[in-house]
LONUSE-26723 format. One record per residue (C-alpha): x, y, z; residue number from 1. Coordinates in nm, 4 decimals, padded with zeros to 6 digits. Example, Ala and Ser with C-alpha at 12.3 -4.5 7.8 and 13.67 -1.06 7.14 Angstrom:
BEGIN
{atom {01.2300; -00.4500; 00.7800}; 1}
{atom {01.3670; -00.1060; 00.7140}; 2}
! end
This chain:
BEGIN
{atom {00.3804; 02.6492; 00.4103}; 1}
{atom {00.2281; 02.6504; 00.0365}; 2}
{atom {00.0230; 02.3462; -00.0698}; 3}
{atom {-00.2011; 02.2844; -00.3676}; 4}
{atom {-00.4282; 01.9996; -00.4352}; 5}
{atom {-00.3591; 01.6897; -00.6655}; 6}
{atom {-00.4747; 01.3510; -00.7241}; 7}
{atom {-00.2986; 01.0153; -00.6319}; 8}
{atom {-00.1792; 00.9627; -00.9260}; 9}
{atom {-00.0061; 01.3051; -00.9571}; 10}
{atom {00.1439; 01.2561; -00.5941}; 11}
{atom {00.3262; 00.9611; -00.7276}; 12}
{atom {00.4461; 01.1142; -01.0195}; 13}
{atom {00.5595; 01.4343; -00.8024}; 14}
{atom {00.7185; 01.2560; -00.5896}; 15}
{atom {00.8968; 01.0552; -00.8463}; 16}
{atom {01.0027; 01.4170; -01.0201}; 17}
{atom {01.1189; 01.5757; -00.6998}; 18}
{atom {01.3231; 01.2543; -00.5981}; 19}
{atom {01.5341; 01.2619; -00.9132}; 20}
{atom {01.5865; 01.6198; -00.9684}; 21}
{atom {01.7224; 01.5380; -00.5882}; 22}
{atom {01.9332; 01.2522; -00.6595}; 23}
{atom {02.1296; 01.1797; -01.0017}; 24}
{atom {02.1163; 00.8445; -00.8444}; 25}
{atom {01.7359; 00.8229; -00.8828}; 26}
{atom {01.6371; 00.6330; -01.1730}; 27}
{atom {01.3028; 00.4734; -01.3422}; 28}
{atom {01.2403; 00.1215; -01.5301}; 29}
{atom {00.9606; -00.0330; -01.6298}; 30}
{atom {00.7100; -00.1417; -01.9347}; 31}
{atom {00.6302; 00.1650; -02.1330}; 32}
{atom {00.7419; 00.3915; -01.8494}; 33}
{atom {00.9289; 00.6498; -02.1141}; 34}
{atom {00.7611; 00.7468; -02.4359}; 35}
{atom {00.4241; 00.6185; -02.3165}; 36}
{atom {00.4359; 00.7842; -01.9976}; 37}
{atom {00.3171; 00.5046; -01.8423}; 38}
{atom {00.0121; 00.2775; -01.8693}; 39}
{atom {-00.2244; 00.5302; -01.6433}; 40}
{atom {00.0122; 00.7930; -01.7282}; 41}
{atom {00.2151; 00.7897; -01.3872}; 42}
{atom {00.5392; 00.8962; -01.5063}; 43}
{atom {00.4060; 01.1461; -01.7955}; 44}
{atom {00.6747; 01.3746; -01.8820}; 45}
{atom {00.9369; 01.2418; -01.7340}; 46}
{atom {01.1713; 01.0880; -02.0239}; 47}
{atom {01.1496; 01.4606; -02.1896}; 48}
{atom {01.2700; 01.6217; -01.8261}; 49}
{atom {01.5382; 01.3739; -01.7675}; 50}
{atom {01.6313; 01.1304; -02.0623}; 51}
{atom {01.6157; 00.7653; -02.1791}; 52}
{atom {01.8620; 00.7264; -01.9448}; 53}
{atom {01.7325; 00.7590; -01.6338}; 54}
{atom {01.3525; 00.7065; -01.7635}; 55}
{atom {01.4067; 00.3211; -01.9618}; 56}
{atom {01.1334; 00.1240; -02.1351}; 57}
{atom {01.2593; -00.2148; -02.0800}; 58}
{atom {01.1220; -00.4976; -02.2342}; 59}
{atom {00.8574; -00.6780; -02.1251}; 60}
{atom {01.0312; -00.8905; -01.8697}; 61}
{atom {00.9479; -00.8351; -01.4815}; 62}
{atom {01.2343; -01.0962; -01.3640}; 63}
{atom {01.4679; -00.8829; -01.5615}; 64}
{atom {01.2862; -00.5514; -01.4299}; 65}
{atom {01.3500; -00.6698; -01.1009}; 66}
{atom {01.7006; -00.8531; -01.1493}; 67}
{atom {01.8258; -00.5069; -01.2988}; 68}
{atom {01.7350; -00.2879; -01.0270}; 69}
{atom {01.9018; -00.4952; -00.7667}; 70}
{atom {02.1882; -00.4872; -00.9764}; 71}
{atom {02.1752; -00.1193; -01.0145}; 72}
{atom {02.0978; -00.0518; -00.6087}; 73}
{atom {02.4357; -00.2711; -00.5513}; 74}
{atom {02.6362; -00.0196; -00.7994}; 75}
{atom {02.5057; 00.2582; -00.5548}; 76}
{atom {02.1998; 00.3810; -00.8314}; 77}
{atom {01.8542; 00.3861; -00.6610}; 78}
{atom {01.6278; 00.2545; -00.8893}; 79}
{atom {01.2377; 00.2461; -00.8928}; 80}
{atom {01.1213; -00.0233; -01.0813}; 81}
{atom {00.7453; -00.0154; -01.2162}; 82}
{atom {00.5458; -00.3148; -01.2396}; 83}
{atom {00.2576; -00.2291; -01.5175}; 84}
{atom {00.0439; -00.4066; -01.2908}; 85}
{atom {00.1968; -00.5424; -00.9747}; 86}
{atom {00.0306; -00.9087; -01.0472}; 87}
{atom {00.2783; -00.9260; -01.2608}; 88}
{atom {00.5512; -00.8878; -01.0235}; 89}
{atom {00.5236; -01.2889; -00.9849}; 90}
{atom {00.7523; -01.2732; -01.2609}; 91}
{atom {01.0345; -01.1404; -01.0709}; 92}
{atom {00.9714; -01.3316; -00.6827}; 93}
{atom {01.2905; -01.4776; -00.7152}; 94}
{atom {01.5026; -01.1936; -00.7639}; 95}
{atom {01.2901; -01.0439; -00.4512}; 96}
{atom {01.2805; -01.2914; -00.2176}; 97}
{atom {01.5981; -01.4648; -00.3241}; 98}
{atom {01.8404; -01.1650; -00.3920}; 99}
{atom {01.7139; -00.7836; -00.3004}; 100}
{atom {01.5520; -00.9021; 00.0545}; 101}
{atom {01.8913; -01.1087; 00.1281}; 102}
{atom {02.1546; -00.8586; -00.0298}; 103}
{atom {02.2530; -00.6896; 00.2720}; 104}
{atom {02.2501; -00.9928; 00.4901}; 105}
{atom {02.4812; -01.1713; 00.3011}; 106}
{atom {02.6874; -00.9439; 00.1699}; 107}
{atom {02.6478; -00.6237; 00.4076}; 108}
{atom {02.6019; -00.3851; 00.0842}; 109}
{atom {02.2625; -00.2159; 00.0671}; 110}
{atom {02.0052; -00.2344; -00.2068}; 111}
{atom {01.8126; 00.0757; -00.1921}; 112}
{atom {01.5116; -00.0022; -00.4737}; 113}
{atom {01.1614; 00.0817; -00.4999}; 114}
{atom {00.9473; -00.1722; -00.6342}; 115}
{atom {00.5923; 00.0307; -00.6852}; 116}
{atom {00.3229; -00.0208; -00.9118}; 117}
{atom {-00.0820; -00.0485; -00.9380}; 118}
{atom {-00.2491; -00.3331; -00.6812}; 119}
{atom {-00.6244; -00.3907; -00.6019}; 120}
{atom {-00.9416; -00.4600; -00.7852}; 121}
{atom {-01.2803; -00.2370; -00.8678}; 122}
{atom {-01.1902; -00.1357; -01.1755}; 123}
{atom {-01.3234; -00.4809; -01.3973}; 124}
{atom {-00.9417; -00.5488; -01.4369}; 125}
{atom {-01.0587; -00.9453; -01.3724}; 126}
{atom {-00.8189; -01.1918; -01.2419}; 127}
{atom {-00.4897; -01.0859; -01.3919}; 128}
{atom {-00.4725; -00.7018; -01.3429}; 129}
{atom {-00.6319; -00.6698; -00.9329}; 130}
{atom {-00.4277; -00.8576; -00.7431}; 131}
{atom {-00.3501; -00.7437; -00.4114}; 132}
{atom {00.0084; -00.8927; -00.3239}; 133}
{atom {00.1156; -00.8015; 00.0116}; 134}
{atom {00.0891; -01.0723; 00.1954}; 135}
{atom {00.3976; -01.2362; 00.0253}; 136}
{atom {00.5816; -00.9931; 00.1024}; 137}
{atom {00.5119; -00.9189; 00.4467}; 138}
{atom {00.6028; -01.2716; 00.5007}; 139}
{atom {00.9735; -01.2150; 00.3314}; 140}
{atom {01.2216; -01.0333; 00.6131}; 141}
{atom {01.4468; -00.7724; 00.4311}; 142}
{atom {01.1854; -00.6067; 00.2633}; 143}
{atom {00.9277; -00.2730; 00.3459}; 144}
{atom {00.6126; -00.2833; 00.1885}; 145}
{atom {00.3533; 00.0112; 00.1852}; 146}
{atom {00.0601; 00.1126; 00.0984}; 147}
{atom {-00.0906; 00.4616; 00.0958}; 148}
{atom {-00.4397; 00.5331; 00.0983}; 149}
{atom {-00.4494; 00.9105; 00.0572}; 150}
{atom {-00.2675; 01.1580; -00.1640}; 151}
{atom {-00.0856; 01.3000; 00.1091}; 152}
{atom {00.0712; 00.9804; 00.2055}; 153}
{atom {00.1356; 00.8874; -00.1235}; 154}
{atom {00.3827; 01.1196; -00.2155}; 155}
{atom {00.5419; 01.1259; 00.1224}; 156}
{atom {00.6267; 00.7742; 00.1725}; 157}
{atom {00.7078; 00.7388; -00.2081}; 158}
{atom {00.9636; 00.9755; -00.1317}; 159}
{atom {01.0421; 00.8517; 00.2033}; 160}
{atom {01.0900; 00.4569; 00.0373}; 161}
{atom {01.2835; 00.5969; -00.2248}; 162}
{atom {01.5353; 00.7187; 00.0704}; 163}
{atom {01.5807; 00.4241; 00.2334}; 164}
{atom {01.8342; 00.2555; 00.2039}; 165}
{atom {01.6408; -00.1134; 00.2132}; 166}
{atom {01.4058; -00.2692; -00.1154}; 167}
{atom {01.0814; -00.1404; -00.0654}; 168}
{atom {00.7511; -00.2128; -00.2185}; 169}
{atom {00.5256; 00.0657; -00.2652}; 170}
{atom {00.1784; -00.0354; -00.3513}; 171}
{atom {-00.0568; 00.2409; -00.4919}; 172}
{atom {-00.4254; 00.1252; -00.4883}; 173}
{atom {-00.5204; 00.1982; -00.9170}; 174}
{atom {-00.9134; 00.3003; -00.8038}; 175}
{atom {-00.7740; 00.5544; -00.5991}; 176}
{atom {-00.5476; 00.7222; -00.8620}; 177}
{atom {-00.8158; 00.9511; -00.9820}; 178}
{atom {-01.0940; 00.9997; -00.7576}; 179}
{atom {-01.2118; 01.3819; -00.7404}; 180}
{atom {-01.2854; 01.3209; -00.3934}; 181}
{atom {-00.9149; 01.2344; -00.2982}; 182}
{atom {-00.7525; 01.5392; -00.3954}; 183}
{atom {-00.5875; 01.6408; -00.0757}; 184}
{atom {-00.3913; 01.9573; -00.0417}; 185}
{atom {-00.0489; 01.8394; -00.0576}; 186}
{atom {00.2828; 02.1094; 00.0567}; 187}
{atom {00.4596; 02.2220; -00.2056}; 188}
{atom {00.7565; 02.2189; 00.0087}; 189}
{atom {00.9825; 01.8688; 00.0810}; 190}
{atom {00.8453; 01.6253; 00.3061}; 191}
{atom {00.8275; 01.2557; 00.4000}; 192}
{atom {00.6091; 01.0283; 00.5802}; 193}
{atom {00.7918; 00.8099; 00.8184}; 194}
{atom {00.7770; 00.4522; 00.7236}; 195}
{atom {00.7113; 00.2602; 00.9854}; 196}
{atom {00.4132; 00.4813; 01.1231}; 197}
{atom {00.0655; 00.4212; 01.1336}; 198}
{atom {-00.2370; 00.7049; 01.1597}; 199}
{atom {-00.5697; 00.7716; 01.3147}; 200}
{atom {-00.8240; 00.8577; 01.0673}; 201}
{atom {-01.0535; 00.8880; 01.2619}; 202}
{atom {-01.1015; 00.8368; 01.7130}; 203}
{atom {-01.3781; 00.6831; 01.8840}; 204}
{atom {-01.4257; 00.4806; 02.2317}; 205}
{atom {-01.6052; 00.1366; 02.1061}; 206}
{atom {-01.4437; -00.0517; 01.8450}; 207}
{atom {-01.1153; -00.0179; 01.6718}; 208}
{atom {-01.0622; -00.0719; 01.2550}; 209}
{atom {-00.7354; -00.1815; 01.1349}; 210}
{atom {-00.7033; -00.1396; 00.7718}; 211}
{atom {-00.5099; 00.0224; 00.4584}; 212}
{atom {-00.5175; 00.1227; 00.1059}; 213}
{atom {-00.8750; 00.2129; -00.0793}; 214}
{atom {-01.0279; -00.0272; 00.2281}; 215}
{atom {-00.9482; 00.2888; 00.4504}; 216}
{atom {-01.2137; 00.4859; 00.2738}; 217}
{atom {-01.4546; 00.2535; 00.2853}; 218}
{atom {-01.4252; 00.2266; 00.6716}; 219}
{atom {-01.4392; 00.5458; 00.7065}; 220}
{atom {-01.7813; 00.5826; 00.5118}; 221}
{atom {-01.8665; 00.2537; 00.7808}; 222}
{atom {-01.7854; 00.4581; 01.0640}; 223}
{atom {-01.9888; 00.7158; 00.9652}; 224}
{atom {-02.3174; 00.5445; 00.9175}; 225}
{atom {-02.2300; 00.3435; 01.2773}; 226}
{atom {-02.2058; 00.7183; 01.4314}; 227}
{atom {-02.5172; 00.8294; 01.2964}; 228}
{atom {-02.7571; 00.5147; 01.3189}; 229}
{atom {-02.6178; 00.2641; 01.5934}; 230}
{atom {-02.4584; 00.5937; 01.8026}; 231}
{atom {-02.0913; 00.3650; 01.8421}; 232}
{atom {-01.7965; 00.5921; 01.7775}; 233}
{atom {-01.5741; 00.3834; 01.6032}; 234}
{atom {-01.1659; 00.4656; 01.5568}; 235}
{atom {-01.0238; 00.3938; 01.2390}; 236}
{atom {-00.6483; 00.3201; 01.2164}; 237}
{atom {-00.4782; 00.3265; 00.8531}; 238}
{atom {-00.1927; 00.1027; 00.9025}; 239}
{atom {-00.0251; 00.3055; 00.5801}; 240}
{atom {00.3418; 00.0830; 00.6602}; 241}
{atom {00.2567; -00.3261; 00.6816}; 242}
{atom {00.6656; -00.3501; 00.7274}; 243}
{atom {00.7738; -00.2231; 00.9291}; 244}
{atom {00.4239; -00.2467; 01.1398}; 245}
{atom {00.3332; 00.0065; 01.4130}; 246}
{atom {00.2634; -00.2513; 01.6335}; 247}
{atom {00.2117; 00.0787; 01.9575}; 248}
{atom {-00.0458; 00.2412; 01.7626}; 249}
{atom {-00.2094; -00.0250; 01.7183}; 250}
{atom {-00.1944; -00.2009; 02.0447}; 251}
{atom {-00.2845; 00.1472; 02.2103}; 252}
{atom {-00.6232; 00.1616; 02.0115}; 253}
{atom {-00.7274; -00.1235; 02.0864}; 254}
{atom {-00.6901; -00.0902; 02.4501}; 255}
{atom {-00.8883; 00.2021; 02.3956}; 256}
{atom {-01.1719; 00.0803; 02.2439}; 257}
{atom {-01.1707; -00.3305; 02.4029}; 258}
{atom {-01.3478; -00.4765; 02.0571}; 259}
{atom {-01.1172; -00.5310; 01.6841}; 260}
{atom {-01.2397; -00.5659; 01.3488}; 261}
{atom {-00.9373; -00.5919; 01.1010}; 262}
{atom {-01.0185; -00.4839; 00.6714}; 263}
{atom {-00.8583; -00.5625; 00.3828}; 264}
{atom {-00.8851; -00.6451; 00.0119}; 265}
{atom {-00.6647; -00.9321; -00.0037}; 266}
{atom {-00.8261; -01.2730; 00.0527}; 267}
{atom {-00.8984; -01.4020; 00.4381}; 268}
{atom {-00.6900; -01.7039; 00.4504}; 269}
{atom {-00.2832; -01.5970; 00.4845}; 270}
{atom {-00.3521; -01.2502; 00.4789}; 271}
{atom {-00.1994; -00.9429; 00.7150}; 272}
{atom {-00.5352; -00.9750; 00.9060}; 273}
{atom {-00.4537; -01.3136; 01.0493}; 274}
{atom {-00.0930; -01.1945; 01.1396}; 275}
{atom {-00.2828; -00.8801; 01.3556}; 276}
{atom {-00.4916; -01.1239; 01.5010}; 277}
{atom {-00.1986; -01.3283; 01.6004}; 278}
{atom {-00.0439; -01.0634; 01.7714}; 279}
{atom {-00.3384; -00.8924; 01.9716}; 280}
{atom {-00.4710; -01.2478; 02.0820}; 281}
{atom {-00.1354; -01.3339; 02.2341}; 282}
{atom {-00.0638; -00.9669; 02.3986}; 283}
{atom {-00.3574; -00.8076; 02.4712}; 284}
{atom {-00.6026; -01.0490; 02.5597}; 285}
{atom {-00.7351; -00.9484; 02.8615}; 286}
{atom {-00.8016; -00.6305; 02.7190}; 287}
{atom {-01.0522; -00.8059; 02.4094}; 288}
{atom {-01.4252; -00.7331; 02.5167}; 289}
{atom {-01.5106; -00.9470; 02.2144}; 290}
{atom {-01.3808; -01.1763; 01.9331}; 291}
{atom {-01.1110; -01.0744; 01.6733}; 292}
{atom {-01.2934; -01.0027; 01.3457}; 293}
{atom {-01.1987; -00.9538; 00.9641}; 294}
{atom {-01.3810; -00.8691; 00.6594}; 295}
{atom {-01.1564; -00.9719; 00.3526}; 296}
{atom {-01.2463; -01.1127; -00.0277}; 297}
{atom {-01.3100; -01.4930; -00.0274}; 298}
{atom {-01.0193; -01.7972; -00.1063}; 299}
{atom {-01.0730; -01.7862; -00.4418}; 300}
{atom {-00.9342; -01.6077; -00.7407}; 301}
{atom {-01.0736; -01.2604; -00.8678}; 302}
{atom {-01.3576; -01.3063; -01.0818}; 303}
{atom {-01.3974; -01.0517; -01.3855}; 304}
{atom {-01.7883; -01.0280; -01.4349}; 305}
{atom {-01.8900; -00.7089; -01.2910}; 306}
{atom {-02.1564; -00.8447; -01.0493}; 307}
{atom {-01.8908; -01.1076; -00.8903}; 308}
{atom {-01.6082; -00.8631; -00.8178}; 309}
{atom {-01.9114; -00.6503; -00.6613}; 310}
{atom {-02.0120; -00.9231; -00.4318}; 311}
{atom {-01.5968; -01.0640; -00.3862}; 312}
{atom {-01.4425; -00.7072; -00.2804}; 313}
{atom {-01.5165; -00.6318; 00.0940}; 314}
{atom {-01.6885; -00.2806; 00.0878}; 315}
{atom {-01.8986; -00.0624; 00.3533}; 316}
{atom {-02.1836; -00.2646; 00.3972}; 317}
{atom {-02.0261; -00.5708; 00.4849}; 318}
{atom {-01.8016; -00.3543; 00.7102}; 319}
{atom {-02.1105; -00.2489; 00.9010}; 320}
{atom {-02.2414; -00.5620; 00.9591}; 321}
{atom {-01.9235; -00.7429; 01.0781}; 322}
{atom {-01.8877; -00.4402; 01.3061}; 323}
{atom {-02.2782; -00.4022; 01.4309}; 324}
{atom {-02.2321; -00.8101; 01.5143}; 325}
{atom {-01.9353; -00.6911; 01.7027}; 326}
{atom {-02.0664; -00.4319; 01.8724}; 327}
{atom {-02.3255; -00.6151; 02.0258}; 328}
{atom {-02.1418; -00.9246; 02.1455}; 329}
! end
């Protein structure tokens, strides 16, 4: 098998290429999505391969975004609809919550729709351009939501989502989109990743991370240090699908490792974290050698000065010190 390596943001757009040469029923909307080639240049080149057509710059409208690809899924199109920034998909809750998650339940017809664009802070994007949504979402049956970390998985559940024949929301983490680093080899050949399926990173015997998105790489980086100074091998689990949730892999690790510390961008209170916590605390207590822990941002909104969002985001060193205080309960 052939591979070659590309950034995030190239994944996405690959997979987003591949997809509609695949399927005349594969279409794009968005802000700017056309002649722009989108506002980090996601979809460059695609309006000149395919046409304003099946490439539209809509206006700037989420609700009707949103409303439009439902409309478009129920006509048998599959539509990806990009949010410029995905804060801004609060614009267009109703016609999530309210119409594409319920479609098929009250009607039986699918809506097969990708909802995708860039979450998460680091980037100085302040409090209206790094919000990290998911929690919503995963709290609104009828709906998938992902959320890659790596350029591998990327492309493959883009593709994958794209597929399925349910809304999905694809969340792609913007400080990830160009990191030299995270250039993976990626097959040139077709492929998907499973939704549904969460991955190892990385195995070890005394502590198990739950995480995803650009919080994966800084647990791995916390891991790291923990093997080398404190000698704890720690396993790091990249939950990549929050819905559906790979509720085995997960409970497996941790009754591997007996101690839990749970990461993620998005604020404390509410957030996915709580819902793990939830679930290991009522199923696999006796197996907890210590308390359930998270590291997440603080209950309160994004700040924009430089030296806030540094001390709001959660990053390695506060991962090692929630997990060294673990460790040695």
């Amino acid at each position: 098998m052939s591979a070659k390596k590309i950034t995030y943001l190239e994944a996405i757009g690959e997979a987003m290429r591949e997809e509609m040469r695949r399927d005349e029923a594969v279409f794009l909307l968005g802000e700017d999505v056309g002649t722009y080639g989108g506002a980090f240049k996601v979809s460059a080149g695609l309006q000149e391969e395919f046409g304003a057509e099946r490439v539209i710059d809509t206006p700037m409208a989420e609700s009707a975004i949103i409303g439009s690809a439902v409309g478009a899924s129920l006509m048998g199109m599959r539509p990806i609809a990009e949010m410029q920034f995905i804060d801004f998909i609060t614009c267009g809750f109703d016609q999530i919550v309210n119409m594409a998650s319920k479609m098929y339940w009250r009607t039986g017809v699918p809506t097969p729709m990708v909802i995708r664009g860039p979450a998460g802070g680091g980037t100085r994007g302040g409090p209206f351009h790094s919000s990290t949504p998911e929690a919503w979402f995963f709290h609104t049956p009828g709906i998938k939501v992902v959320y890659p970390s790596t350029t591998y998985d990327a492309k493959g559940l883009l593709k994958a989502a794209i597929r399925d024949n349910n809304p999905v929301l694809y969340l792609e983490h913007k400080l990830l989109y160009r990191l030299p680093d995270l250039r993976d080899e990626v097959p040139e050949e077709d492929y998907i990743v499973p939704l549904g399926e969460a991955i190892v990173r990385r195995q070890g015997a005394d502590m198990t991370i739950l995480t995803y998105g650009a919080m994966v790489h800084q647990c791995l980086r916390a891991a790291q240090v923990l093997e080398q100074e404190d000698d704890l091998e720690v396993e790091v689990v990249d939950l990549r699908s929050l819905v559906p949730l790979d509720r085995e892999t997960i409970k497996a690790s941790v009754k591997r490792t007996n101690k839990v510390l749970i990461v993620h961008e998005d604020m404390l209170s509410g957030g996915i974290g709580a819902e793990l916590a939830a679930m290991l605390a009522e199923e696999l207590f006796e197996y907890l050698d210590g308390p359930i822990t998270r590291v997440a941002a603080p209950d309160v909104p994004f700040p924009y000065a430089p030296p806030l969002e540094n001390a709001y985001l959660p990053n390695a060193e506060k991962i090692l010190a929630a997990a060294r205080k673990l460790a040695a309960y």
